[in-house]
C-alpha positions in Angstrom: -40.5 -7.7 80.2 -40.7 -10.5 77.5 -37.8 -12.8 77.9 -36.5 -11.9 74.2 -36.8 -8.5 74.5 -34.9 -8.3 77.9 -32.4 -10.6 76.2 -31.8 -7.7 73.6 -31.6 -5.0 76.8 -29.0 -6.6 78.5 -24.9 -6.9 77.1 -22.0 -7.8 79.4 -21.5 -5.3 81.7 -17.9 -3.6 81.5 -18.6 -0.9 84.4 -20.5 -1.3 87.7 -21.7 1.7 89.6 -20.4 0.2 92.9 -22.3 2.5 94.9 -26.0 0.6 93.3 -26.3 -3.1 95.3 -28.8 -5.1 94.2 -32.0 -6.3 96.4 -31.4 -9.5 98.0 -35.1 -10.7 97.3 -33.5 -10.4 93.4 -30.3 -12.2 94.4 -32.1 -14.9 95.4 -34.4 -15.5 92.4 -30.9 -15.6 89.8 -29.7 -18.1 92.2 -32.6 -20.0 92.3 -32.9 -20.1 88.7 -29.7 -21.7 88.4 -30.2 -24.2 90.9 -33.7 -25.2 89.5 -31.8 -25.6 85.9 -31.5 -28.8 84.3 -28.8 -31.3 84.5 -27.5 -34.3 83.0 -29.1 -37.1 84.8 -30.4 -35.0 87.4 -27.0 -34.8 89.1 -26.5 -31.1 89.5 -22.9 -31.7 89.9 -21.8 -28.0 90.9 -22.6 -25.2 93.6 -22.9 -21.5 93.4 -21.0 -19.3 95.4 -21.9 -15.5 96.4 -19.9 -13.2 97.6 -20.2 -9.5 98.9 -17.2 -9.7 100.9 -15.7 -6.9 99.6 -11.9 -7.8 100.8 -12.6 -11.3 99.2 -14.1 -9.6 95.3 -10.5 -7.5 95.9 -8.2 -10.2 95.7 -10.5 -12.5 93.4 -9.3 -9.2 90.9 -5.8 -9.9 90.7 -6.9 -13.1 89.5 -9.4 -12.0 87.0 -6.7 -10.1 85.5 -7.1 -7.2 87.1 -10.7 -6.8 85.6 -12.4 -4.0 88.3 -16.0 -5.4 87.5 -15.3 -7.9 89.8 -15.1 -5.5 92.8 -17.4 -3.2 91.7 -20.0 -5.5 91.3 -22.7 -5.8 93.5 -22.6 -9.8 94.3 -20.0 -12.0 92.6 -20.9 -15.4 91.5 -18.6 -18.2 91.3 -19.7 -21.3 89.4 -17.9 -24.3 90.7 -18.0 -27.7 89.6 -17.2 -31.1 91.2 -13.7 -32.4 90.2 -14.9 -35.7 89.9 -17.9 -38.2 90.3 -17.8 -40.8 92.6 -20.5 -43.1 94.1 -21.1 -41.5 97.3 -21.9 -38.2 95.2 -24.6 -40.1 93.0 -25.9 -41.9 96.0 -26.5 -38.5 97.8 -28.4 -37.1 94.8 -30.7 -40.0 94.4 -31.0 -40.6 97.9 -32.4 -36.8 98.4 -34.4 -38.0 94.9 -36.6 -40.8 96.9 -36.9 -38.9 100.0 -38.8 -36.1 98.1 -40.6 -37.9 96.5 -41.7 -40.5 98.7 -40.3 -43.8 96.8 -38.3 -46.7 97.8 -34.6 -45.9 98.5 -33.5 -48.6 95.9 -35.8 -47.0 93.2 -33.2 -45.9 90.8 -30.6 -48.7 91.5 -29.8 -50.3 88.4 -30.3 -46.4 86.8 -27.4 -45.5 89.2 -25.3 -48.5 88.6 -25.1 -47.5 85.0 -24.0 -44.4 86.4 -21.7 -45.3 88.5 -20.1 -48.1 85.1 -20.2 -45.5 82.9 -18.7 -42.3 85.5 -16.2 -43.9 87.4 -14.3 -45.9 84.7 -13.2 -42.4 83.2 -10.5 -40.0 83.6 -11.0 -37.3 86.4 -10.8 -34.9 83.8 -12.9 -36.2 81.5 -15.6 -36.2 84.2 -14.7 -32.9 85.3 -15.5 -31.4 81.8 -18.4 -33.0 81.5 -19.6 -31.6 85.5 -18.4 -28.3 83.9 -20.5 -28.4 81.1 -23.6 -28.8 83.3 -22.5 -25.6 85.4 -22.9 -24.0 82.1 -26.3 -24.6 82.2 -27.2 -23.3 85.3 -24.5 -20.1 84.7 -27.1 -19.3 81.4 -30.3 -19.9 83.7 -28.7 -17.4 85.9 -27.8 -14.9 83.1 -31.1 -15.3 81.7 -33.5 -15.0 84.9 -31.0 -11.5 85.9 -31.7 -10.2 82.8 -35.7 -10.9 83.1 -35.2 -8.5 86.6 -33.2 -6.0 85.0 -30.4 -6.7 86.6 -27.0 -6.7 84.7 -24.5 -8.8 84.2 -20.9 -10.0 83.0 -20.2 -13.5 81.9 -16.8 -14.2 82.9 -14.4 -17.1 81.9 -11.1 -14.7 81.7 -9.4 -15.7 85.1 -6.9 -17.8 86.8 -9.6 -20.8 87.9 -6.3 -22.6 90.4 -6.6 -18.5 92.1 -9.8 -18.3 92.5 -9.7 -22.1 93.7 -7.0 -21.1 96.3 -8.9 -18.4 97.3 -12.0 -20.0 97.8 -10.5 -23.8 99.4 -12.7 -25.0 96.3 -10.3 -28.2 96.6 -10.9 -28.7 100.3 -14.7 -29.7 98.7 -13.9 -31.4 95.9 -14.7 -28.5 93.1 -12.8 -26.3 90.7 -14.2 -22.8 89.5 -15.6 -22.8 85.7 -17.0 -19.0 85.8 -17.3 -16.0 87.6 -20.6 -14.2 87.1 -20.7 -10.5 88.3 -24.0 -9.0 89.0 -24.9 -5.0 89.4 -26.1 -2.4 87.7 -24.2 -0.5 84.7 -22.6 2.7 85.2 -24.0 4.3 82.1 -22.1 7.2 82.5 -18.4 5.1 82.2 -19.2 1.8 80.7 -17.8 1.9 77.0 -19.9 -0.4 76.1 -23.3 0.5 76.7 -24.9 2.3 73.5 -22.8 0.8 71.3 -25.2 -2.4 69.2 -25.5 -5.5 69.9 -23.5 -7.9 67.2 -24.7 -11.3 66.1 -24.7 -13.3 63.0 -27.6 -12.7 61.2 -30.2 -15.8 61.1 -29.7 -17.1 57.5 -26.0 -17.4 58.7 -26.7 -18.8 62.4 -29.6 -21.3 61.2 -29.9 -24.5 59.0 -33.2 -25.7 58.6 -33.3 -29.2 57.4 -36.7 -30.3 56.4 
């Protein structure tokens, strides 16, 4: 399927047929795709998690507002983010960065000391939007390689992240939730949403062209 078109096929999900799991050869390609997405200085300051743990997507309801999707989904992903940088998380990341590819461990030094100047002299939340912001990324990539398999999906911001952080010990490892991202397939028979059209703006209104 073109990338476009399946872009047009897919919507946000409002009802999984729970009974429909998806392939775990497919599971691994969305995750892949988010973890091969791009990232501000190569820091890929987040992690994916996926759960089928059925008693676990049954409590992680309550705090999606009582939004069913999430246990009738197939897999749930949970895009979490670090809460912070520090050194010892850039160090790691460029540290993995010369072993693969075979340079000297001091390589990016003075690139990580910059870093480091610029990171760590901010606000914990400041850097946590900013780690956020990159999970976003990823959580599109995701969206995006799902819809290429025909596999559906809800983008979710609309829960309680400190629940879902709880639930998870998300601050026993230094991250906070940004967004949940069910995956399934549609129950075409119940979802309200399915035939009805897609809505955007219409180009002349979404573009500016500036020669």
């Amino acid at each position: 399927m073109e990338l476009l078109d399946a872009f047009k096929w897919r919507y946000a999900t409002k009802k999984y047929d729970s009974t429909k799991k998806v392939d775990q050869v497919l599971v691994d390609k969305i995750v892949e795709a988010a973890r091969i997405a791009p990232t501000s200085s190569g820091l890929q300051p987040f992690e994916v998690f996926v759960i089928t743990n059925q008693e676990l997507k049954n409590k992680i309801v309550a705090a999606a507002n009582g939004q069913e999707i999430v246990a009738d989904c197939s897999h749930l992903l949970v895009f979490a983010a670090w809460d912070n940088y520090t050194a010892e998380r850039i160090d790691q990341i460029y540290a993995l960065t010369t072993t693969r590819r075979e340079q000297p461990a001091d390589r990016y030094k003075a690139y990580t000391d910059r870093l480091k100047n610029m990171y760590l002299n901010r606000p914990a939340e400041v850097n946590f939007a900013h780690t956020a912001r990159q999970a976003y990324i990823a959580f599109g990539f995701a969206i995006a390689e799902a819809a290429s398999l025909k596999v559906d999906t809800t983008p979710m911001e609309g829960f309680v992240n400190e629940e879902v952080d709880k639930l998870l010990n998300l601050s026993d490892k230094g991250l906070k939730s940004v967004t949940l991202l069910p995956i399934g397939y549609r129950d075409e028979t119940n979802d309200w949403l399915v035939n009805l059209r897609k809505v955007r703006n219409p180009r002349e209104k979404f573009v500016t062209e500036i020669a």
